[in-house]
ROFI-369021 format. One record per residue: chain; residue number from 1; y, z, x of N, C-alpha, C in turn; residue in three letters. Coordinates in steps of 0.001 Angstrom, whole numbers. Atoms other than C-alpha are relative to their C-alpha. Last residue first. Layout:
residues N
<node A; NUM; <Y; Z; X>; <Y; Z; X>; <Y; Z; X>; ALA>;
...
END
This chain:
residues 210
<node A; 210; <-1690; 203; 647>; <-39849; -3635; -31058>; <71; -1197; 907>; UNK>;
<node A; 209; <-1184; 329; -701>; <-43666; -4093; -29840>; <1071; 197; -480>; UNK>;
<node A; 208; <-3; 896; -631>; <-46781; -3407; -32713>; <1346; 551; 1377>; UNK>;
<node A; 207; <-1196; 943; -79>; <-45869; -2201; -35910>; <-386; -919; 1064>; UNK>;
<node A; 206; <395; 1224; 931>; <-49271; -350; -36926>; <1040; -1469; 544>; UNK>;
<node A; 205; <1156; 431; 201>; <-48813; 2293; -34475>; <-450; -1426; -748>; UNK>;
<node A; 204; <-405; 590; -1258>; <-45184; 2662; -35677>; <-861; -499; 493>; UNK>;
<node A; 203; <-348; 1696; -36>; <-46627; 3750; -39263>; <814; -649; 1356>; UNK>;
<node A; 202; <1668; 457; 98>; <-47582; 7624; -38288>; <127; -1776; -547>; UNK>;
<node A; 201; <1430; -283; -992>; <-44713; 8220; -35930>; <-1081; -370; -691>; UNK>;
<node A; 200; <-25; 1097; -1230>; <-42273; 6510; -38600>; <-729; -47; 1166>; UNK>;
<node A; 199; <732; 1085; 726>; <-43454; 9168; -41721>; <273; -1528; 1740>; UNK>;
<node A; 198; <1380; 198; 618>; <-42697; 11808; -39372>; <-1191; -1081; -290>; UNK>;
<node A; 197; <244; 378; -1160>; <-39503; 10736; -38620>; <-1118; 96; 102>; UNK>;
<node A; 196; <-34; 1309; 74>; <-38579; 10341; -42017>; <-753; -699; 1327>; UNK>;
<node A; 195; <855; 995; 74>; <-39811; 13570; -42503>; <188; -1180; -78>; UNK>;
<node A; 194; <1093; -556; -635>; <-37551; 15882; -40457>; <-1089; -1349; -833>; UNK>;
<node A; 193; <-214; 849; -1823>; <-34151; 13232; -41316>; <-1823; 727; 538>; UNK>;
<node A; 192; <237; 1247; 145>; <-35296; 14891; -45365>; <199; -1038; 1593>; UNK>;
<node A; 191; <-1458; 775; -51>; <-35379; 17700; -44588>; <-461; -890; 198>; UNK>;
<node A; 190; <-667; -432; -900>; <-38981; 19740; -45565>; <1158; -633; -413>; UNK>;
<node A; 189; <-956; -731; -245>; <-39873; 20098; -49006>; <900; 302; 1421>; UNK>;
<node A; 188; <-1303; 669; 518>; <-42018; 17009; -49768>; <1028; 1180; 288>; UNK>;
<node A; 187; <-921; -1040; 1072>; <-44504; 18652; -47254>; <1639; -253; -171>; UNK>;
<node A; 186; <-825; -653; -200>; <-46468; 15539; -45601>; <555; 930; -784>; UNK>;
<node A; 185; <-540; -1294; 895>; <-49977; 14881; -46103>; <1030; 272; 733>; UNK>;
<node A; 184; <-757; -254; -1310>; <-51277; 10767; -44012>; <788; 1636; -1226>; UNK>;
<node A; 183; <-1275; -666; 555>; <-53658; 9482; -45563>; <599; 1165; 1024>; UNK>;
<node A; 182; <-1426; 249; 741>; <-55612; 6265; -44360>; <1070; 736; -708>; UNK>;
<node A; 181; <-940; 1031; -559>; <-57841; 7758; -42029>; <838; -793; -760>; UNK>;
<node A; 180; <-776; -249; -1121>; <-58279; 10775; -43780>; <406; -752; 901>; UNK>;
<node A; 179; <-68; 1251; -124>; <-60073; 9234; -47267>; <872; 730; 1334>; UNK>;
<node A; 178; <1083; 569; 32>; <-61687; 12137; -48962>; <44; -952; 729>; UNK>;
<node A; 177; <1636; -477; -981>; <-59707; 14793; -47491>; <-1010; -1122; -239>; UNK>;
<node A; 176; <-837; 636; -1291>; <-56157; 12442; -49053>; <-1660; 837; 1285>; UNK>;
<node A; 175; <-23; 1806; -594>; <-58129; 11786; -52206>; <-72; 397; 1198>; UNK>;
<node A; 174; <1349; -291; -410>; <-58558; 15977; -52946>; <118; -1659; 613>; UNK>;
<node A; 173; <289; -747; -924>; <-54945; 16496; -52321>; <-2310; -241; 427>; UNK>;
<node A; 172; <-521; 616; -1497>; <-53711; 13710; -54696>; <-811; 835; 1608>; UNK>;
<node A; 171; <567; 1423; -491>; <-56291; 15199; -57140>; <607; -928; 619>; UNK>;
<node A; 170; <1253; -102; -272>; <-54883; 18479; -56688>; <-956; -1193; 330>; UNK>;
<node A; 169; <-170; -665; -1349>; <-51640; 17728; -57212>; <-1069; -100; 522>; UNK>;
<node A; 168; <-729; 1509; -341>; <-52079; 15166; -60804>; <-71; 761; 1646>; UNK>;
<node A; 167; <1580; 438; -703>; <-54662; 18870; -61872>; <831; -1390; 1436>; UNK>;
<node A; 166; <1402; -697; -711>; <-51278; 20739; -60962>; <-1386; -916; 721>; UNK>;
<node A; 165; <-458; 575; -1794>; <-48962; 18054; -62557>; <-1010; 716; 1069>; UNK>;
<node A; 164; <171; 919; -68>; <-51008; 18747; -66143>; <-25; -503; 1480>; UNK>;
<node A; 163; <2261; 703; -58>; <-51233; 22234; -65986>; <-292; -1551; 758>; UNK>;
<node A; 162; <-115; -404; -1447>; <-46924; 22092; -65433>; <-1853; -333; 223>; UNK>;
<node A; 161; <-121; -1071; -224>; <-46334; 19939; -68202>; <-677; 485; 1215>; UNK>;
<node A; 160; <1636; -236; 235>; <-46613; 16197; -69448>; <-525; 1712; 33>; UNK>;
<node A; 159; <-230; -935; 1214>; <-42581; 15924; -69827>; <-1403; 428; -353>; UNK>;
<node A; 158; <-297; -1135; -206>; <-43109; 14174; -66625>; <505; 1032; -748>; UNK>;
<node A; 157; <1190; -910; -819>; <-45624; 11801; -67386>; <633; 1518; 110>; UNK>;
<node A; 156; <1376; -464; 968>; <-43618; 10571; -70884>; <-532; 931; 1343>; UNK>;
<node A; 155; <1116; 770; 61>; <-40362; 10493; -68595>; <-1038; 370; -1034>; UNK>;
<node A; 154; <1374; 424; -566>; <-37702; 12982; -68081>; <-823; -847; -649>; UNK>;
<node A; 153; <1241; -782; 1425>; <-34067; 12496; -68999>; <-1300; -293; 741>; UNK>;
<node A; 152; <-14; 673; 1515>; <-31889; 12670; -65821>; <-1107; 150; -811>; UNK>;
<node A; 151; <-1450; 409; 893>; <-32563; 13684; -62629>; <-146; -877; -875>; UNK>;
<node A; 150; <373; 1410; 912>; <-35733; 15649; -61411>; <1436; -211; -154>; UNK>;
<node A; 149; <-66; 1785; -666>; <-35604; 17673; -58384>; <7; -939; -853>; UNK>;
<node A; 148; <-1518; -467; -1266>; <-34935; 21395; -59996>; <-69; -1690; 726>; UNK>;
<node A; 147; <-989; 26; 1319>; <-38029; 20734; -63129>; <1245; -173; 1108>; UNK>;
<node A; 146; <-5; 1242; 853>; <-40578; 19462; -60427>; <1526; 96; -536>; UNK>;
<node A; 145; <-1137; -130; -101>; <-40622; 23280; -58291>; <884; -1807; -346>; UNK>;
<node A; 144; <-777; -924; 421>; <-43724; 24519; -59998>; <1904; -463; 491>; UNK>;
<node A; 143; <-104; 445; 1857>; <-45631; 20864; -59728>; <1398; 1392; 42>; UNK>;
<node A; 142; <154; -866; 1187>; <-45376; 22244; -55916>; <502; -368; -597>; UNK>;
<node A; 141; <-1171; -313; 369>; <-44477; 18929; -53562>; <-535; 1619; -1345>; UNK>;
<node A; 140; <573; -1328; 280>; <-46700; 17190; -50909>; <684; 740; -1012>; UNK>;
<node A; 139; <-519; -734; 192>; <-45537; 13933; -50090>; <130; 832; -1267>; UNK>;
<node A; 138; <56; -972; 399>; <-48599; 12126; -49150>; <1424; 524; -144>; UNK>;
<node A; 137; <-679; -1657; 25>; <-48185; 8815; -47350>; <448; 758; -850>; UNK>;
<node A; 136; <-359; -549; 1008>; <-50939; 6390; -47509>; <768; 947; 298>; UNK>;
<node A; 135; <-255; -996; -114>; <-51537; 3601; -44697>; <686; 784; -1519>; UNK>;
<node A; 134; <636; -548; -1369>; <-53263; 497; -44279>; <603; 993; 535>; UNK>;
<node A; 133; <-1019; -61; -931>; <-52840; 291; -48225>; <-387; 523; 1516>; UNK>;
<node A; 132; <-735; -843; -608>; <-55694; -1144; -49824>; <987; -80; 679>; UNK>;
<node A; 131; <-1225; 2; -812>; <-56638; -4555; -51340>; <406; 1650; -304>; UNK>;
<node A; 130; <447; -758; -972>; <-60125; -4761; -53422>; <1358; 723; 1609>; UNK>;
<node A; 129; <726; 748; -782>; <-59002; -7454; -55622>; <-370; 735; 1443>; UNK>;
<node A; 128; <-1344; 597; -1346>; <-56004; -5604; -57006>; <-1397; -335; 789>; UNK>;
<node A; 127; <-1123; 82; 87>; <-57690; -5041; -60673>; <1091; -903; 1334>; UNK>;
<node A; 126; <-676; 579; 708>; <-60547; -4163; -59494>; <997; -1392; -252>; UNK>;
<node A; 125; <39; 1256; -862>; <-59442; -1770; -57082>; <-1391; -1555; -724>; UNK>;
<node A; 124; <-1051; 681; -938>; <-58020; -549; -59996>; <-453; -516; 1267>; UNK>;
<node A; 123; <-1260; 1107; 492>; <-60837; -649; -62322>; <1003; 4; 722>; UNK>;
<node A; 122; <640; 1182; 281>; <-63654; 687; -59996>; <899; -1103; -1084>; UNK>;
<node A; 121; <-263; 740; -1747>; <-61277; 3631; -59046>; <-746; -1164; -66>; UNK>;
<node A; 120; <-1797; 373; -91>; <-60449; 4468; -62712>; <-556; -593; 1271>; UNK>;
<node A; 119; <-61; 845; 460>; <-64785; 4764; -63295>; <1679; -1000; 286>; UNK>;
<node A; 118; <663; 587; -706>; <-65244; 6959; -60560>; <257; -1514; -703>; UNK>;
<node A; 117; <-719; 505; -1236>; <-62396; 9112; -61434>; <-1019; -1211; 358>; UNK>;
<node A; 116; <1071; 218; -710>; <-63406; 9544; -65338>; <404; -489; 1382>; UNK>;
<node A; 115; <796; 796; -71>; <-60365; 10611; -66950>; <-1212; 101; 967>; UNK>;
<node A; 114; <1781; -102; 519>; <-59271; 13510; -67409>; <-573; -799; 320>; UNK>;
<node A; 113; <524; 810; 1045>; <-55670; 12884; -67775>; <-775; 132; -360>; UNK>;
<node A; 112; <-553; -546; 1105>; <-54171; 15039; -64686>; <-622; -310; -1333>; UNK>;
<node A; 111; <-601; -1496; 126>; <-56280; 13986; -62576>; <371; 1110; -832>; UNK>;
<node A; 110; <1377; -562; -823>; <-58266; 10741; -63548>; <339; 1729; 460>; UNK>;
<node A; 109; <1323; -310; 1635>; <-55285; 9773; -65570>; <-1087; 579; 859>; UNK>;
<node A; 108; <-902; -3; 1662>; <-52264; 10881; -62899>; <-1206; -282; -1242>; UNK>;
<node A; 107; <-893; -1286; 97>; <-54043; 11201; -59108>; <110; 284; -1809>; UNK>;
<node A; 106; <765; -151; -347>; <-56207; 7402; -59604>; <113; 2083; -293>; UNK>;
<node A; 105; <1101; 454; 1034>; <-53721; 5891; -61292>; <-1185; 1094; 492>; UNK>;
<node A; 104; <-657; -486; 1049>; <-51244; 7174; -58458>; <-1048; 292; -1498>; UNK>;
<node A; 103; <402; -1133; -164>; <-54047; 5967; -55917>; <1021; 805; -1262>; UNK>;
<node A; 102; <1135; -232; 681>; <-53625; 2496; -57166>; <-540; 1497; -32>; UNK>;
<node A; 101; <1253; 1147; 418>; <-50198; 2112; -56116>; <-1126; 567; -606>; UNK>;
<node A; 100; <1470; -561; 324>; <-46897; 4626; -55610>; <-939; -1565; -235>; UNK>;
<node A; 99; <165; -1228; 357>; <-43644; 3431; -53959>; <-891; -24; -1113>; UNK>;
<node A; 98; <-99; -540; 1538>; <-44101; 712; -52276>; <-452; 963; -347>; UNK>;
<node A; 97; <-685; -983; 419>; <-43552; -945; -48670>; <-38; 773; -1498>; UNK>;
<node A; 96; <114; -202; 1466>; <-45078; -4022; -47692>; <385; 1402; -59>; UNK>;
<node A; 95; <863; -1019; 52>; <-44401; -5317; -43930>; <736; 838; -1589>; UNK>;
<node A; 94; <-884; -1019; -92>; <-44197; -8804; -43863>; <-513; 1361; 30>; UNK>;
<node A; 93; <-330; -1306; -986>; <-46745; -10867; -42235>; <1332; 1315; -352>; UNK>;
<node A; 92; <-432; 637; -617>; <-47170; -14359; -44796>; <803; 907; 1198>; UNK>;
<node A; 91; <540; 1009; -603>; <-50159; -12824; -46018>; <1021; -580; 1008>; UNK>;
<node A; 90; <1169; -1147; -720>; <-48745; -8939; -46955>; <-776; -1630; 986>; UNK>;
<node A; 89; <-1024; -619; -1087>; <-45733; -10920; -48829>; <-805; 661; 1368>; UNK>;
<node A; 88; <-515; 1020; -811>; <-48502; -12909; -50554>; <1245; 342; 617>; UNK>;
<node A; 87; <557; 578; -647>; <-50379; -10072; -51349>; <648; -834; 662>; UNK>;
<node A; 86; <356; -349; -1569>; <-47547; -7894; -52438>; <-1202; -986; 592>; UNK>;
<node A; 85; <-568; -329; -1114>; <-46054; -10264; -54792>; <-444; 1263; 1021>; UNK>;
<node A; 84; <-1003; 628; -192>; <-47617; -11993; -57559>; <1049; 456; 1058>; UNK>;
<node A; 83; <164; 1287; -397>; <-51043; -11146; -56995>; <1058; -757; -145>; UNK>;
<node A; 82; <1255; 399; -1431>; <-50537; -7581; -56058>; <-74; -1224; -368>; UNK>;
<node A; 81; <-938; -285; -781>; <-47613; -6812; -59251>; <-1204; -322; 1629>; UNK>;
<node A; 80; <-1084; 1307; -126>; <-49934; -8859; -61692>; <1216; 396; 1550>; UNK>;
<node A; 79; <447; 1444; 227>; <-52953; -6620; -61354>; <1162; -973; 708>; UNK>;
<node A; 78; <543; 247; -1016>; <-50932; -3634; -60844>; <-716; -1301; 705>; UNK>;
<node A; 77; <-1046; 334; -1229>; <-49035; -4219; -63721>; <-711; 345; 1433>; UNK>;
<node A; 76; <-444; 1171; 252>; <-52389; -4543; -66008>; <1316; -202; 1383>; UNK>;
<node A; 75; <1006; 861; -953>; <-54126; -1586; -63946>; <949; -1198; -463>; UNK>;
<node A; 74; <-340; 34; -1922>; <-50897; 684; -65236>; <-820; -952; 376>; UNK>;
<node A; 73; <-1179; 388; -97>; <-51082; -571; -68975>; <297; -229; 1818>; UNK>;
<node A; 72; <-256; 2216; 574>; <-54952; -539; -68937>; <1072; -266; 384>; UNK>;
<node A; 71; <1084; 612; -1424>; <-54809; 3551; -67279>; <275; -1450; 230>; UNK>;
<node A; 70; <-1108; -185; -1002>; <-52213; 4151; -70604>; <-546; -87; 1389>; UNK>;
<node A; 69; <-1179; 1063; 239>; <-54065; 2666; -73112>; <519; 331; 1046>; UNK>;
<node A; 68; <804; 1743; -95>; <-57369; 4789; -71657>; <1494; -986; -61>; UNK>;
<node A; 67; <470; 330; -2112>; <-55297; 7959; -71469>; <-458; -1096; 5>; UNK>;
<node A; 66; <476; -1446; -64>; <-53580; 7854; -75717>; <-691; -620; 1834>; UNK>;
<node A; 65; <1398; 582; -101>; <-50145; 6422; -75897>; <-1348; 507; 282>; UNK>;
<node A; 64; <1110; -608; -477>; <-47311; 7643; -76797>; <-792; -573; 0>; UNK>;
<node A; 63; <778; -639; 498>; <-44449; 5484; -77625>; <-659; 611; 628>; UNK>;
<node A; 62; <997; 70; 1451>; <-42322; 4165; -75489>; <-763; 951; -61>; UNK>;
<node A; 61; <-1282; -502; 555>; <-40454; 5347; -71890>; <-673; -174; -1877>; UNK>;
<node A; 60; <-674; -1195; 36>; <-42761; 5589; -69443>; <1117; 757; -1272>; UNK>;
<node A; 59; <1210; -1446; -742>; <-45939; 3327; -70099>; <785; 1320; -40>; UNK>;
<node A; 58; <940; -874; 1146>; <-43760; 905; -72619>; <-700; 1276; 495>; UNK>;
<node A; 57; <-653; -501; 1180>; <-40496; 679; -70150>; <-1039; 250; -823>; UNK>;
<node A; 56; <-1321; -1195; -367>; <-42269; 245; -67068>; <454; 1046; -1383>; UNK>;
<node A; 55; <999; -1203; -60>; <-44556; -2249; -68540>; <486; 1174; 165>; UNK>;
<node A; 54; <397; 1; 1136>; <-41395; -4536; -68943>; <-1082; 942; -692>; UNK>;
<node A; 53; <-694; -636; 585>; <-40385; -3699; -65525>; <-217; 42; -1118>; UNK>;
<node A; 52; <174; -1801; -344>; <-43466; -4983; -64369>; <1310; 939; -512>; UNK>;
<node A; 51; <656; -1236; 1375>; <-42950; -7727; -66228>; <-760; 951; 542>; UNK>;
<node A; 50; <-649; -148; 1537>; <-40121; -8617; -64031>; <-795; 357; -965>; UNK>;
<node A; 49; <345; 1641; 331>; <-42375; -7665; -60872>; <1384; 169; -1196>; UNK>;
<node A; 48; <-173; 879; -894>; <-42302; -4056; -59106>; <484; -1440; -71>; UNK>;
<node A; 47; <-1323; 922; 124>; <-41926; -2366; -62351>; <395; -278; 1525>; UNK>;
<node A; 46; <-115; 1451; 564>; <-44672; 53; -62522>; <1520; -633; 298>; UNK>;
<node A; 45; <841; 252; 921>; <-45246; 680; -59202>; <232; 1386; -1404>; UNK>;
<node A; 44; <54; -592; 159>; <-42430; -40; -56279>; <-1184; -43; -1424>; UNK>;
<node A; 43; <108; 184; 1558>; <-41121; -2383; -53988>; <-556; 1184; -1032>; UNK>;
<node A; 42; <494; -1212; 735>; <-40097; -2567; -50595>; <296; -195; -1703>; UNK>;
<node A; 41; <-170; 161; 1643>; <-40651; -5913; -48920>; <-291; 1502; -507>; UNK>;
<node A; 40; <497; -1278; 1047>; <-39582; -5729; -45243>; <-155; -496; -1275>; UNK>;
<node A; 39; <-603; -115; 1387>; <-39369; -8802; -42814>; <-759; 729; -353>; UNK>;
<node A; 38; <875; 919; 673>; <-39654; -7742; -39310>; <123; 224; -1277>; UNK>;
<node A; 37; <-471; 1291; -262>; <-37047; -7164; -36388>; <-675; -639; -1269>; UNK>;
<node A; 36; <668; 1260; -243>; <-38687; -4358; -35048>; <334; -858; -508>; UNK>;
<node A; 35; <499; -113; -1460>; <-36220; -1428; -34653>; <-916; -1477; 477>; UNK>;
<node A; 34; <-330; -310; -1259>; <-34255; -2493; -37381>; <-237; 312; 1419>; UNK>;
<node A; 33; <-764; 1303; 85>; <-36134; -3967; -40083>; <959; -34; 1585>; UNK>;
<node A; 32; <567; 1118; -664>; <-38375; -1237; -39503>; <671; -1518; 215>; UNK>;
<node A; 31; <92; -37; -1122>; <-36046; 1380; -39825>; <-351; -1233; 443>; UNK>;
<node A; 30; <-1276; 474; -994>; <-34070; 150; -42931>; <-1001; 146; 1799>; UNK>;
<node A; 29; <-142; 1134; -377>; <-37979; 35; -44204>; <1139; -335; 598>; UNK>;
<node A; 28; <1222; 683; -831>; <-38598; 3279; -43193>; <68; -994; -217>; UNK>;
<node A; 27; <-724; -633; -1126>; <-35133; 5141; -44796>; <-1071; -838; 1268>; UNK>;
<node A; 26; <-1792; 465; -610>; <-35477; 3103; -48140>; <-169; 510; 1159>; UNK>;
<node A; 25; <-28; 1518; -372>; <-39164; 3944; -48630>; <1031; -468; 300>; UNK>;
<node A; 24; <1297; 598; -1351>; <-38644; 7676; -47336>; <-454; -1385; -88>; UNK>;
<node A; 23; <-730; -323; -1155>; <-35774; 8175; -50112>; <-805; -636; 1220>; UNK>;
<node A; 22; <-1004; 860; -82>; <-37802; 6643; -52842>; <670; -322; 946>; UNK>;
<node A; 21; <899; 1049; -422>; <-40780; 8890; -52259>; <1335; -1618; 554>; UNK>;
<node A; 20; <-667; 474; -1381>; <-38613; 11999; -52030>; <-494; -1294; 604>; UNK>;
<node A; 19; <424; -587; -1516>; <-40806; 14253; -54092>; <755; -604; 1200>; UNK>;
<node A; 18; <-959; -856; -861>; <-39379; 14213; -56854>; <-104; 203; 951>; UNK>;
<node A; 17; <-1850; 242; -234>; <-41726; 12768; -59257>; <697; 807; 422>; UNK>;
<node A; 16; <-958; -370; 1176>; <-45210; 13908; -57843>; <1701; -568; 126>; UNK>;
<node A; 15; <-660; -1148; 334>; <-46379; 12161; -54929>; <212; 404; -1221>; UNK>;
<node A; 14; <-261; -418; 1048>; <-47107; 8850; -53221>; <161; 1340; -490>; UNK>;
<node A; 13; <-586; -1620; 102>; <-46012; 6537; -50778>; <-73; 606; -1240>; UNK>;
<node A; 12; <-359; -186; 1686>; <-47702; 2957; -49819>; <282; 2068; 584>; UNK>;
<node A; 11; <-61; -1884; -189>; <-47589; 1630; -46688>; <470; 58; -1266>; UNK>;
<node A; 10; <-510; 50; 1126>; <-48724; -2326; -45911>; <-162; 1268; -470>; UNK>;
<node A; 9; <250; -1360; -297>; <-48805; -4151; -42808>; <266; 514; -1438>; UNK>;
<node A; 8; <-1129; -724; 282>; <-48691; -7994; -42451>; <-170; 1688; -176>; UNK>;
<node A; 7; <-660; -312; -1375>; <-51260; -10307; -40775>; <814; 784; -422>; UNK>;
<node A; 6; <-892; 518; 67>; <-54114; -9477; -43454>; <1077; 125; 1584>; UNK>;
<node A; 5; <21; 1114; -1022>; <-57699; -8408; -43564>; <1532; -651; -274>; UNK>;
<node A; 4; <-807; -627; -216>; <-57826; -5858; -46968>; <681; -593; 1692>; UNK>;
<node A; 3; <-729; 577; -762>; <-59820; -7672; -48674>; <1463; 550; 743>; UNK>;
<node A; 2; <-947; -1084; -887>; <-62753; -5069; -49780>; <1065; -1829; 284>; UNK>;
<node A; 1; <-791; 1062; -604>; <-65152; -6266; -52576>; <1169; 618; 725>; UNK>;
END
């Protein structure tokens, strides 16, 4: 099931933590708001929704959990974070913005995790009713240089270890060959003004007129 047919536009950004995902959704939706005029929704996965924040807190910050619980947790806020607000921000033409989606899931248990990739990608899209992003941007980042970009206490993923972020690299890297018209590989290490601009040459295309 594919619905991916909408009037609004919708760019997802993903990465290892640190990579600058945050930065590049803030710096592309001030653009777009600005050059074209059109409503932005940037948001982010888990804790896009109010009980997405609620998920938030058990996936990253609770207990341990073992890969399966922790796949469920993410598809659950995904689920709810797409039918309670990016679809119908994505219907009524805005342009959608969020930092990581289904491909994260896809990178992180299936990657890093082990899991079964064929099976994760049949539960999250799924999950979000077949809805892609009509653009993915990659920022690229050696697991080795994680520990120097992080702030504050780390996370369950990112206390996972270096192995771990590797396979999580790799299987961002193998997606983005499998799927080339929708990904877009930048290197999280340039300057930050160098890839903003970047990221705005390959989503402008999509915009239309200023």
């Amino acid at each position: 099931m594919s619905s991916t047919a909408h009037p609004g536009v919708f760019v997802s950004f993903e990465g290892g933590d640190g990579a600058g995902k945050s930065t590049q959704s803030r710096l592309l939706g001030e653009w777009v708001e600005r050059e074209f005029g059109r409503e932005v929704v940037r948001t982010r996965e888990p804790g896009g929704t109010a009980m997405g924040l609620q998920l938030r807190q058990l996936v990253l910050h609770g207990e341990d959990v073992d890969p399966r619980t922790e796949a469920l947790l993410y598809a659950t806020d995904r689920a709810h974070h797409v039918a309670s607000l990016v679809r119908p921000a994505l219907e009524r033409g805005a342009v959608v913005i969020t930092d990581r989606y289904l491909d994260s899931s896809l990178a992180y248990q299936a990657g890093g995790r082990e899991l079964g990739m064929e099976e994760l990608r049949d539960l999250q899209m799924w999950a979000v009713g077949g809805l892609l992003p009509d653009v993915t941007i990659l920022l690229d980042l050696d697991p080795a240089l994680l520990p120097q970009r992080l702030t504050g206490a780390p996370d369950r993923l990112e206390r996972s270890g270096e192995e771990f972020h590797r396979r999580t690299r790799d299987a961002y890297l193998g997606l983005a060959v499998a799927e080339p018209q929708r990904w877009t590989v930048l290197e999280a290490n340039r300057p930050i003004d160098h890839l903003a601009v970047q990221v705005r040459e390959r989503v402008a295309p999509l915009l239309g007129s200023a």
